[in-house]
DSSP file (Angstrom, degrees, kcal/mol; ACC not computed):
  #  RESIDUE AA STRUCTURE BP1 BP2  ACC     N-H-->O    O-->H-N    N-H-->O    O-->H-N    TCO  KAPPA ALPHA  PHI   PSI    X-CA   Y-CA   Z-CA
    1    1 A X              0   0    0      0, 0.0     2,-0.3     0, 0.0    71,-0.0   0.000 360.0 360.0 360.0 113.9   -4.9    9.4   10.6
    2    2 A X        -     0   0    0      1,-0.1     5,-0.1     4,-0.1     0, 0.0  -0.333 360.0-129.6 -70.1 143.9   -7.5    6.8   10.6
    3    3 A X        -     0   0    0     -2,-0.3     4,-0.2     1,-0.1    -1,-0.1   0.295  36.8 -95.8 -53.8-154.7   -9.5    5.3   13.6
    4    4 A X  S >> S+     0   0    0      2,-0.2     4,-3.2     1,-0.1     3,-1.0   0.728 115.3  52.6-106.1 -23.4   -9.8    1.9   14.1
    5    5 A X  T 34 S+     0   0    0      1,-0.3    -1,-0.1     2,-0.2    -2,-0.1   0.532 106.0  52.9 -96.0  26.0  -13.0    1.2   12.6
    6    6 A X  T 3> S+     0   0    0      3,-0.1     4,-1.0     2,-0.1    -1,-0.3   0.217 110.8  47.5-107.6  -2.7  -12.2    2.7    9.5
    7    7 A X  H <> S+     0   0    0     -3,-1.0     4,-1.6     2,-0.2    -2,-0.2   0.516 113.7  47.9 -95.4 -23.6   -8.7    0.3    9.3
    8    8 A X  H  X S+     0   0    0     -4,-3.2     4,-0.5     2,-0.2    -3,-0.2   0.739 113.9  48.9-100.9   0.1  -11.0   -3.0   10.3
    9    9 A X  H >> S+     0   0    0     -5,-0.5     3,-1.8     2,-0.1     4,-1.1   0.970 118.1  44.3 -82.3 -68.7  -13.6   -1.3    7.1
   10   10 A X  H 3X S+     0   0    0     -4,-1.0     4,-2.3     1,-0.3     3,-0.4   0.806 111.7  51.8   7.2 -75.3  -10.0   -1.1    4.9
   11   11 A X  H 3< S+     0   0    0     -4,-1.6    -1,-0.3     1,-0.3    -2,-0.1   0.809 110.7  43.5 -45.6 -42.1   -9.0   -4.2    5.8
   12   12 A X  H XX S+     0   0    0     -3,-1.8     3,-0.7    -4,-0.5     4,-0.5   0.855 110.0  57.0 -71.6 -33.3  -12.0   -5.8    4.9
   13   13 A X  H 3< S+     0   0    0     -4,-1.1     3,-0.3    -3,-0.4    -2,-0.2   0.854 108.4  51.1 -58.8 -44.8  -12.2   -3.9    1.8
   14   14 A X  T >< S+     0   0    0     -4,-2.3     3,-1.0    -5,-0.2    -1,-0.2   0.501  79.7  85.6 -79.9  -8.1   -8.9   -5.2    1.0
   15   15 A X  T <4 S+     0   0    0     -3,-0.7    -1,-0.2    -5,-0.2    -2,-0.1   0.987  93.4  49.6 -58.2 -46.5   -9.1   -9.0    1.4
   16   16 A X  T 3< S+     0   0    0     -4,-0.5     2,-0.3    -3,-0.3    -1,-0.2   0.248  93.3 112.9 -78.4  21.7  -10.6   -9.5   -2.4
   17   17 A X    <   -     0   0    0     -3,-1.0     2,-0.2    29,-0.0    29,-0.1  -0.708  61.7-148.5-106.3 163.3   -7.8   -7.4   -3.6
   18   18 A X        -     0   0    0     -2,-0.3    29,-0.5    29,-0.0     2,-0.4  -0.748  40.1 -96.2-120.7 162.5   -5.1   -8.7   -5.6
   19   19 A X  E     -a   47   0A   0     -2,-0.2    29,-0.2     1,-0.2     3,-0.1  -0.743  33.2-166.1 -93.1 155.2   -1.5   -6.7   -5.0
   20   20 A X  E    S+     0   0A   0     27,-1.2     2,-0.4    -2,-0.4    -1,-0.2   0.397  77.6  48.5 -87.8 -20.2   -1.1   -3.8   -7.8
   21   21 A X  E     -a   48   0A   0     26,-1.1    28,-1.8     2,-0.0     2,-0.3  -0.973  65.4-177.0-136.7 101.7    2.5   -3.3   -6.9
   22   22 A X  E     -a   49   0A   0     -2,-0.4     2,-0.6    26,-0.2    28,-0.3  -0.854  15.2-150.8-110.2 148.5    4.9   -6.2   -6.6
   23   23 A X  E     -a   50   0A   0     26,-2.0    28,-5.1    -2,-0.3     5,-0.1  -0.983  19.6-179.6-136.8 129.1    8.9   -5.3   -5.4
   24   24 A X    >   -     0   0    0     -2,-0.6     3,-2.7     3,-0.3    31,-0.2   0.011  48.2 -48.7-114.5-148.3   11.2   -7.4   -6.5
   25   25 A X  T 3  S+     0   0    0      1,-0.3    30,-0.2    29,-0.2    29,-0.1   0.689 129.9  66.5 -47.2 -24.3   15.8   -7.9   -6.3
   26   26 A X  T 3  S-     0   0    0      1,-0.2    -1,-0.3    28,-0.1    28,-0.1   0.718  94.8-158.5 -79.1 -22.6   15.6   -4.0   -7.2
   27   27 A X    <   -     0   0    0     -3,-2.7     2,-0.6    26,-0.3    -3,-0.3  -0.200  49.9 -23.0  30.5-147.3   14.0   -3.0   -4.1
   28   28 A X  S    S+     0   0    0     -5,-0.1     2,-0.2     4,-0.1    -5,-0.0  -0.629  74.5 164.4-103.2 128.4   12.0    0.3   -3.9
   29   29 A X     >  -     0   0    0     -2,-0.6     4,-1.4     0, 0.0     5,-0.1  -0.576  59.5 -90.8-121.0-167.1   13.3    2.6   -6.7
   30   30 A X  T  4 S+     0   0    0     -2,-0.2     4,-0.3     2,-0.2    -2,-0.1   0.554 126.6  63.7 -90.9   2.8   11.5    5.7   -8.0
   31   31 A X  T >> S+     0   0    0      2,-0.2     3,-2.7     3,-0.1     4,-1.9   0.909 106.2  48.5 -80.3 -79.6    9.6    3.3  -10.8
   32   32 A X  H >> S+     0   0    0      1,-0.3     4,-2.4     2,-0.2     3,-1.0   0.716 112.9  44.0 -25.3 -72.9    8.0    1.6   -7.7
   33   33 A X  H 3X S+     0   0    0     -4,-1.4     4,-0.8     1,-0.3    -1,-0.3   0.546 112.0  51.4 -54.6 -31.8    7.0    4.6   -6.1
   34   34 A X  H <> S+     0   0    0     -3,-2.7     4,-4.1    -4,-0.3    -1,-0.3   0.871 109.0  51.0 -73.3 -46.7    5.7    6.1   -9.1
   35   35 A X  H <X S+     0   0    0     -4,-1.9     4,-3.2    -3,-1.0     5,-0.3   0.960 114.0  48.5 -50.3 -59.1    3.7    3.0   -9.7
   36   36 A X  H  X S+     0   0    0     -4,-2.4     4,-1.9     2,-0.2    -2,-0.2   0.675 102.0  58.3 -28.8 -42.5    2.6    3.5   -6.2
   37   37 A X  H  X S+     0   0    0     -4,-0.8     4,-2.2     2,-0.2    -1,-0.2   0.970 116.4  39.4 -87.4 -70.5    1.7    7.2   -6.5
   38   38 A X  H  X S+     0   0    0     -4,-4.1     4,-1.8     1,-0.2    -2,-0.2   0.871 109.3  51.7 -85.6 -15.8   -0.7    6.3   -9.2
   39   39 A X  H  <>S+     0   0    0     -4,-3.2     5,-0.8     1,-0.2     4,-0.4   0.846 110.6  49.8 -52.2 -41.8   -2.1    3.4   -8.3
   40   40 A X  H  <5S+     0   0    0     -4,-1.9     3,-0.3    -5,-0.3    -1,-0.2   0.836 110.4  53.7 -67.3 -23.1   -3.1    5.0   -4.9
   41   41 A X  H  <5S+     0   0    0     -4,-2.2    48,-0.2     1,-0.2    -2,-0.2   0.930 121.0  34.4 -62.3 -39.4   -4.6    8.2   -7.1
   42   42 A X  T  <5S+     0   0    0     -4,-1.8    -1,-0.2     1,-0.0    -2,-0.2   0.192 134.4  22.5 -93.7   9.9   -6.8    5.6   -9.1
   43   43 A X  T   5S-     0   0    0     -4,-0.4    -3,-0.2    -3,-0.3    -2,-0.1   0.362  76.0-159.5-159.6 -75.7   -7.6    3.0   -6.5
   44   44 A X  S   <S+     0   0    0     -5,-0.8    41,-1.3    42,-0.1     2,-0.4  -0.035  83.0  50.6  87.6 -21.0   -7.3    4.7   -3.1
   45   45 A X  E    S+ B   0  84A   0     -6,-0.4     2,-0.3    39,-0.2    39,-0.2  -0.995  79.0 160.0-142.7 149.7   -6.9    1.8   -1.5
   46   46 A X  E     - B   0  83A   0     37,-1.7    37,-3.3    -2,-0.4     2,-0.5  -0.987  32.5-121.8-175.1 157.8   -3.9   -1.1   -2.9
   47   47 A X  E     -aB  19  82A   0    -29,-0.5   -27,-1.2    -2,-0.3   -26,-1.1  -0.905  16.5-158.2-114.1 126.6   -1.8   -4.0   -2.1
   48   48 A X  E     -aB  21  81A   0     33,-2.9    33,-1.2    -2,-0.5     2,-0.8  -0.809   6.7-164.0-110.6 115.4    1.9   -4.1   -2.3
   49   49 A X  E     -aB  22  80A   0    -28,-1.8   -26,-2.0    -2,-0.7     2,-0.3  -0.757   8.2-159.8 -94.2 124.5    3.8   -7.5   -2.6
   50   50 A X  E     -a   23   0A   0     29,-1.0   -26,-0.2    -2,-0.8    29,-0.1  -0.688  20.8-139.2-100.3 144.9    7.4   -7.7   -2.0
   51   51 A X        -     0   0    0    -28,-5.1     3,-0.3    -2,-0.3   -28,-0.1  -0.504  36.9 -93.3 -96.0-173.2    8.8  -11.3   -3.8
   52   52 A X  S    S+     0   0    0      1,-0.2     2,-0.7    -2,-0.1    -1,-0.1   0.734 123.4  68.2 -52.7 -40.0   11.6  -13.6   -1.8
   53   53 A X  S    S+     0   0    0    -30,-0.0     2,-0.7   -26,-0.0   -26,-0.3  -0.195  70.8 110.3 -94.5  35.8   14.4  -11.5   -3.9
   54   54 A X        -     0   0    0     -2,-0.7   -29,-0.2    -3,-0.3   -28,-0.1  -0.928  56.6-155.6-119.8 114.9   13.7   -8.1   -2.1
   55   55 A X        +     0   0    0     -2,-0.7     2,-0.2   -31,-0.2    -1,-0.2   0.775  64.5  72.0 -14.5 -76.1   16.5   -7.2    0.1
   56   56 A X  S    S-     0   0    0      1,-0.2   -29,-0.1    -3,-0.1     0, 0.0  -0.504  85.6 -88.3 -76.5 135.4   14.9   -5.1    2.4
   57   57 A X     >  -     0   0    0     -2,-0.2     4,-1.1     3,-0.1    -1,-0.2   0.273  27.2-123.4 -26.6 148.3   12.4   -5.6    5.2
   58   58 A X  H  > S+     0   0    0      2,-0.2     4,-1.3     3,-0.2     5,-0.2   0.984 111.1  41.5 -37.2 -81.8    8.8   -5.7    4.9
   59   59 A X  H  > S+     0   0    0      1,-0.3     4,-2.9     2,-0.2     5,-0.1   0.774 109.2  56.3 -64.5 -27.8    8.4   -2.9    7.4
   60   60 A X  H  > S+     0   0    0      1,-0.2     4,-2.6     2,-0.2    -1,-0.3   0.955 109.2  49.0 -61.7 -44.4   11.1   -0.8    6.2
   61   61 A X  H  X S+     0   0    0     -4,-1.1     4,-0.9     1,-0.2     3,-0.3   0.930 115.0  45.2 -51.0 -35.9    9.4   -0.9    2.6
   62   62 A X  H  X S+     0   0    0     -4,-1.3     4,-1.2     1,-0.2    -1,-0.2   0.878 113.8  45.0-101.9 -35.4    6.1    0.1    4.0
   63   63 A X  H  X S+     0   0    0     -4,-2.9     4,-0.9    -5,-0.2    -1,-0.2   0.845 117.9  45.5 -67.8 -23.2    7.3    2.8    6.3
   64   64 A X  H >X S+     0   0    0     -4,-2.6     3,-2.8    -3,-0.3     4,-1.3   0.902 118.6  48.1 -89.2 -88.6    9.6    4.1    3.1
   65   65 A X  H 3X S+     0   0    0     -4,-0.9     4,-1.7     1,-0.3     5,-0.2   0.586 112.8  43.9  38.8-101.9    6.2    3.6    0.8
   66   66 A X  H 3<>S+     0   0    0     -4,-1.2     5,-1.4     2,-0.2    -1,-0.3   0.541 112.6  52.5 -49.5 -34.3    3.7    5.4    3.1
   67   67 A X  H X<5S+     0   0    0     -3,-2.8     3,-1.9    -4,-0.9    -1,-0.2   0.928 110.6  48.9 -68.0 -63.0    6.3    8.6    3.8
   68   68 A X  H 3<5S+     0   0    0     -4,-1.3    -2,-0.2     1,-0.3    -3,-0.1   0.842 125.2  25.1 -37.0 -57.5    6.8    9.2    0.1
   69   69 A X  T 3<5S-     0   0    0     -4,-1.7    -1,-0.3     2,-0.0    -3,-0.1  -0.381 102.1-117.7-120.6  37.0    3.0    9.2   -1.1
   70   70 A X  T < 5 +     0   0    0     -3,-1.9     2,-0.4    -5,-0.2    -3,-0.2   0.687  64.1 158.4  29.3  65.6    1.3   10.3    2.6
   71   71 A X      < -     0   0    0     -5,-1.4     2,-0.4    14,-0.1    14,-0.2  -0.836  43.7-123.3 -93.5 148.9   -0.4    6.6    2.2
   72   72 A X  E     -C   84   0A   0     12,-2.2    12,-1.6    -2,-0.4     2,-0.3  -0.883  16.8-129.1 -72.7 126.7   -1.6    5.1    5.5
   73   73 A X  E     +C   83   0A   0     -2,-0.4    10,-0.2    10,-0.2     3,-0.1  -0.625  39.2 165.8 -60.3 126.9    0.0    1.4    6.4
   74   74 A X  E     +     0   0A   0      8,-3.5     2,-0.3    -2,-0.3    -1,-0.2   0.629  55.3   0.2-105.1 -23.9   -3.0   -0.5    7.2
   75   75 A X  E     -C   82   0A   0      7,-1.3     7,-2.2    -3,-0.2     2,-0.5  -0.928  47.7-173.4-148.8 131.8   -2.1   -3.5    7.2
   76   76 A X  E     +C   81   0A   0     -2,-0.3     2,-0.3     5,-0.2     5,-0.2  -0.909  11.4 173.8-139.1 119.4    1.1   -6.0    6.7
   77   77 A X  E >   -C   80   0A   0      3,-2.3     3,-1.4    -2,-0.5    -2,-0.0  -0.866  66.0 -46.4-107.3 135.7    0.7   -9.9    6.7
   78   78 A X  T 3  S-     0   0    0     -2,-0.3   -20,-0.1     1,-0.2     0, 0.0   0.115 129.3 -12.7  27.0-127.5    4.0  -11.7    5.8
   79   79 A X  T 3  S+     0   0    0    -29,-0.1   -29,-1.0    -3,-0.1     2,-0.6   0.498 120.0  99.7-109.7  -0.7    5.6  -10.2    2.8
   80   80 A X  E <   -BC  49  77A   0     -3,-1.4    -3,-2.3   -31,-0.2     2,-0.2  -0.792  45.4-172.6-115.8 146.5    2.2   -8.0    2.0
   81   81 A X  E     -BC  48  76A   0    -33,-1.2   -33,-2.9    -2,-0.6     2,-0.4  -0.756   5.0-167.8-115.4 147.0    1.3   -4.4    2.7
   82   82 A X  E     +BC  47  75A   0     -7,-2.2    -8,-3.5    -2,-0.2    -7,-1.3  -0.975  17.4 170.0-118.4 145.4   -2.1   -2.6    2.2
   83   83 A X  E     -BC  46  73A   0    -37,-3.3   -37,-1.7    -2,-0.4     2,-0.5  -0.918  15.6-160.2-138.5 174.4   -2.1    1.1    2.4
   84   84 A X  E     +BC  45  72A   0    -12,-1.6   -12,-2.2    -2,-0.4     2,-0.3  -0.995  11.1 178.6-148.9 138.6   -4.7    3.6    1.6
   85   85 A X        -     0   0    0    -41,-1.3   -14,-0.1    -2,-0.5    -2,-0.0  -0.958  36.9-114.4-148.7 122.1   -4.5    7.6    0.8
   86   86 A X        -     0   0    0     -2,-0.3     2,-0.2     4,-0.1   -42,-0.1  -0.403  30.8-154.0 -53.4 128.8   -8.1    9.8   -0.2
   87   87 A X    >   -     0   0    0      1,-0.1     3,-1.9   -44,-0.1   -46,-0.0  -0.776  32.6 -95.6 -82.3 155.0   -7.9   10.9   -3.4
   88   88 A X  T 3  S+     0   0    0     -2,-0.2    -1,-0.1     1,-0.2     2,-0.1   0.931 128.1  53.9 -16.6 -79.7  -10.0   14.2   -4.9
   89   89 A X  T 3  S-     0   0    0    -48,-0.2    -1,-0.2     1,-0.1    -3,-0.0   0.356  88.4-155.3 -30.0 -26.7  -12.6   11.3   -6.1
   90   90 A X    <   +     0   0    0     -3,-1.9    -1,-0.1     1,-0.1    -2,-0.1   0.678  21.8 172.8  11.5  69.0  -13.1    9.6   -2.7
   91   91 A X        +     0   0    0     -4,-0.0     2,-0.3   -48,-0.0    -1,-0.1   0.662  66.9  67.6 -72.0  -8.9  -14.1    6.4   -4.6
   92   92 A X        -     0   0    0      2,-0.0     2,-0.3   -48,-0.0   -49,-0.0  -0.859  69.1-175.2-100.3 143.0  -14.1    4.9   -0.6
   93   93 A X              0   0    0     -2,-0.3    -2,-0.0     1,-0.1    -3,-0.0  -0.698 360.0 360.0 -99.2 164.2  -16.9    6.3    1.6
   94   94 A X              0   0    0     -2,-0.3    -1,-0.1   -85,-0.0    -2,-0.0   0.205 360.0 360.0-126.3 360.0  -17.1    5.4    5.1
């Protein structure tokens, strides 16, 4: 679990990010999640955008998201989530 001043360092990190993941009419399938899985291995830190045509809630997506791949939520504005999980690499310091 991170503190908080490693979520408002995350957060910041994450403005200039563009999202890596977008979920669309399909909602979260095992494609998503997969995408997910590696983009958090290679990244560590990533933005998931859900379009108008995703069924399901925001928060339910981010809570379903974040169980699968042990990410941390850090953040969700409107329809986007940023989540973050260390990798072996630990391309983030704090």
């Amino acid at each position: 679990m991170l503190d908080k001043k490693k979520k408002q360092y995350l957060k910041s990190l994450g403005n200039t990010l563009k999202a890596s993941v977008q979920i669309g009419k399909d909602g979260l399938s095992e494609n998503v999640i997969d995408m997910c899985e590696r983009s958090l291995e290679a990244h560590e830190l990533i933005k998931v955008a859900l379009l108008k045509s995703c069924p399901v809630s925001v928060q339910e997506i981010a809570l379903d998201i974040s169980s699968q791949t042990n990410a941390d939520i850090i953040n969700i504005i409107g329809r986007t989530i940023l989540m973050f999980r260390q990798s072996e690499k630990r391309k983030i310091q704090f």
